[in-house]
C-alpha positions, -999 to 999 in steps of 0.1 A, spaced: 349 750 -435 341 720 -415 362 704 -396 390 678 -418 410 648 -409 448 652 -411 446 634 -444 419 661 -458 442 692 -448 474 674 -465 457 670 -497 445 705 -495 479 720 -486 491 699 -516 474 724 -540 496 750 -528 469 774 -512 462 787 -475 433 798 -457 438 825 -429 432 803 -400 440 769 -390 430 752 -359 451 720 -356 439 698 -327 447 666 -312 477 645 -296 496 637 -331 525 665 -321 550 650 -349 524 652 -375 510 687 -366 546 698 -369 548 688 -401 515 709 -415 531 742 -401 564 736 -417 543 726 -450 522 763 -446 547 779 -438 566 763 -471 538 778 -488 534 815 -470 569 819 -474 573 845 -447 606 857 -439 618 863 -405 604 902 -403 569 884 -411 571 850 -393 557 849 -353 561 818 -331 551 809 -295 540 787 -270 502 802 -267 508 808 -226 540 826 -229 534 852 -258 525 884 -257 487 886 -270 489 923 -272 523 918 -298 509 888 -312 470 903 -323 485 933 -333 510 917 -354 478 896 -369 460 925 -380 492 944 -390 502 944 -430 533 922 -439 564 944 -442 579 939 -478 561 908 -484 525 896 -495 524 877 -465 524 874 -425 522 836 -406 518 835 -371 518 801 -352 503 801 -317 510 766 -301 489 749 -271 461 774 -270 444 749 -242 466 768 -218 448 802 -227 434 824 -199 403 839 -202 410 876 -214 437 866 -240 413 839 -259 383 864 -255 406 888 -278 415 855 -300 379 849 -305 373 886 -313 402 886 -342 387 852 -356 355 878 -365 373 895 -388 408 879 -395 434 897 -421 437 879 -453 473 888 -454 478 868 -421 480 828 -419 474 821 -383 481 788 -372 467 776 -337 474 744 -319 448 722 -293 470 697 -274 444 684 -249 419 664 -267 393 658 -233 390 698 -233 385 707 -267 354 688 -263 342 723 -245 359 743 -271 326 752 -288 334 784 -297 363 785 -304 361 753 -329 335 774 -345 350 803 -351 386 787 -366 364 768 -388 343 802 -399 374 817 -401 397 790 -415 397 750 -411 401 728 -382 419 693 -384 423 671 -357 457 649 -354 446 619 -331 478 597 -325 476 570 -348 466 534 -338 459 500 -350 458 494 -387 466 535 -393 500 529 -377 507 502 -393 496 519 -431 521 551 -419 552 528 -409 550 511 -445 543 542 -461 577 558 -447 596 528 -454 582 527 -488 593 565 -491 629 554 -479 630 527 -506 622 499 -477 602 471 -478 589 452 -447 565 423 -440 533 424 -414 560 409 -390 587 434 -390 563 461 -390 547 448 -362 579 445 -337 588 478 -349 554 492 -339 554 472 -304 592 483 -294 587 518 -301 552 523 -294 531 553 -313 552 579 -308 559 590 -346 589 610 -340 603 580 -323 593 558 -352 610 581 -378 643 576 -362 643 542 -357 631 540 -396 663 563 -406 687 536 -385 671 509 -402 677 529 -439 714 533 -425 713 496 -418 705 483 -451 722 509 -470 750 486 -488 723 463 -491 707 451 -528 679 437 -510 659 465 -487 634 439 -474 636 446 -434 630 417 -417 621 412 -379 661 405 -374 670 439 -387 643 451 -364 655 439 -336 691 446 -344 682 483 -345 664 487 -315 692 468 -298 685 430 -294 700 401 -308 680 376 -325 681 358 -292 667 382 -274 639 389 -288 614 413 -261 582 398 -273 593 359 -272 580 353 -239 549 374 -248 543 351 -280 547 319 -266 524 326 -238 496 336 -262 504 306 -286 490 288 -252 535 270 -255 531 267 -220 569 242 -219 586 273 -240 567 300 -216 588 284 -185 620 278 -206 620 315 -216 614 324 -177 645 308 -168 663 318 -197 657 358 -187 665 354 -153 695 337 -159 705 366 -184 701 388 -154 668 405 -158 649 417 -129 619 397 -117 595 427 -119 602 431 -151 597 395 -165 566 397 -142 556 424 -166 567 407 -199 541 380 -175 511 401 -171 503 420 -202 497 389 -226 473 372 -200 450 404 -193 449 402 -232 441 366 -234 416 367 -206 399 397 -226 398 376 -255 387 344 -240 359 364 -221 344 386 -252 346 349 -272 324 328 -246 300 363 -247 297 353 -282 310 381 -296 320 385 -333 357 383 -344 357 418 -357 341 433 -329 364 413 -305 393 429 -325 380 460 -321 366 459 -286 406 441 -272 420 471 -295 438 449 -312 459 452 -346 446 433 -370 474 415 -374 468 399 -341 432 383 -354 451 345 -346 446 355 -311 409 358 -316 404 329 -339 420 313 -311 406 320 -284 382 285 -278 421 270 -272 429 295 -247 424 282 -209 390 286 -191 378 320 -171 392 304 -140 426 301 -148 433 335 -156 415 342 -121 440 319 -103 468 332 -127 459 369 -116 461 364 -81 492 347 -85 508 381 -100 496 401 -71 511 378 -47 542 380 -71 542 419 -75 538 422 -35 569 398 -29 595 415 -55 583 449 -41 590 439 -6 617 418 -12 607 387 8 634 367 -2 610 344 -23 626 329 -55 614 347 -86 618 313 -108 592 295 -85 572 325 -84 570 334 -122 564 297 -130 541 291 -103 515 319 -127 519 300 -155 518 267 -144 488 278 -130 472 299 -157 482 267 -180 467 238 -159 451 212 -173 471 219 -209 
């Protein structure tokens, strides 16, 4: 069978049926999880016929023998093998020698958690997709994250706008399992509620922040080129007691973006390939369309040094004042606006 997307093997589980091998690759660990607790819904081994462990800690004499072994009592065995990249040679030689000839009887479920080396896997991606099928579970990015967040809150009787889900995605990052939790807080949250629309407040209230403190503020005013609300927010963190180093951060990651932008837009570049080549969300496409607004090549230039000088103070602890500092970058990275 040749290799399937995790969509692919979802839809084929959803018919209820099981092939003898599965080779689930890829960095997506929450979502792997979730297609060997959906097999194994549909085996329906009991304990005497169910066999889990970490590849690199089990017993491959047990575990093969096990594989090729009638279930006891039952129509059928599952055995789940996880992080096979950690395999020595001998005991994935005697894998690859099983995956000849698998048992019917047996599901055996195999996970790859280091994408860069199962580029070498040849072999072995061969013979689970002989034997079986092979899925890969890249973490989700982009537009794909932004589908599944909207998907689970649709599932959770939630509705949310491009702006909620996008501070959601940006607090919490692509982690899914992470995701998931902060989804259930923000069911718990509107629970009492008639309306279930989540808005960026109930976002933010989740995660922690008020209103107020929005983590992306400074972030969006520097990319709206608000250079007045930029320094205004500056003061306004470090009055709040936040450390310089990390408002310096809060400093640096919009600029790289812009200057990113601005550079693959005076290369002429296409919108959609800038979006693309920046890895932006789409979403973020008013930061490419405008990019002609943005300041010229040699700001950011100025601007970057600047934040080295800045990193090297608060690291040294020079006794420099941080507001000077942080406004001195964009005062600079803004001249002429």
């Amino acid at each position: 069978m040749p290799k399937l997307t995790a969509e692919k093997l979802q839809a084929a589980l959803a018919q209820n049926t099981v092939v003898p091998v599965y080779l689930l690759t890829g960095d997506d660990a929450y979502r792997k999880n979730l297609i060997i607790q959906k097999i194994r819904e549909i085996v329906g081994p009991d304990d005497f016929n169910y066999y889990a462990s970490e590849a690199d800690k089990a017993d491959w004499g047990e575990a093969l023998a096990l594989a090729n072994t009638a279930p006891v009592f039952s129509s059928a065995r599952m055995l789940v093998l996880t992080g096979i990249e950690k395999l020595r040679k001998d005991p994935k030689e005697a894998l690859l020698r099983y995956l000849e000839n698998p048992l019917p009887t047996t599901t055996l479920v195999l996970t790859h958690n280091d994408s860069k080396k199962m580029k070498t896997e040849k072999a072995l991606a061969e013979a689970c997709a002989a034997a079986g099928c092979t899925a890969d579970f890249a973490e989700l990015k982009k537009d794909e994250l932004n589908v599944w967040v909207r998907e689970k809150m649709r599932e959770k009787g939630l509705k949310a706008d491009f702006d909620s889900v996008d501070l959601l995605c940006e607090s919490v990052g692509g982690e899914l399992s992470a995701l998931e939790n902060e989804m259930e807080k923000l069911y718990l949250y509107a629970l009492d509620r008639e309306d279930k629309t989540i808005t960026k407040e109930d976002v933010l209230a989740c995660i922690g922040f008020s209103k107020e403190e929005n983590p992306f503020e400074l972030s969006n005013a520097i990319t709206a080129c608000s250079k007045a609300r930029a320094v205004k927010l500056v003061d306004k963190l470090l009055d709040d007691g936040e450390e310089p180093i990390g408002v310096l951060s809060k400093i640096t990651f919009p600029i790289l973006k812009m200057a990113r932008i601005k550079r693959m837009a005076d290369a002429g570049m296409a919108p959609a390939d800038i979006l693309r080549a920046a890895g932006l969300m789409y979403w973020e496409n008013r930061l490419v369309n405008s990019a002609r607004s943005f300041p010229p090549q040699k700001n950011f230039v100025s601007a970057l040094n600047r934040i080295i000088d800045a990193d090297s103070a608060f690291k040294s602890s020079s006794g420099s004042d941080p507001k000077i500092l942080l406004k001195g970058i964009l005062l600079t990275l803004f001249a002429g606006k």
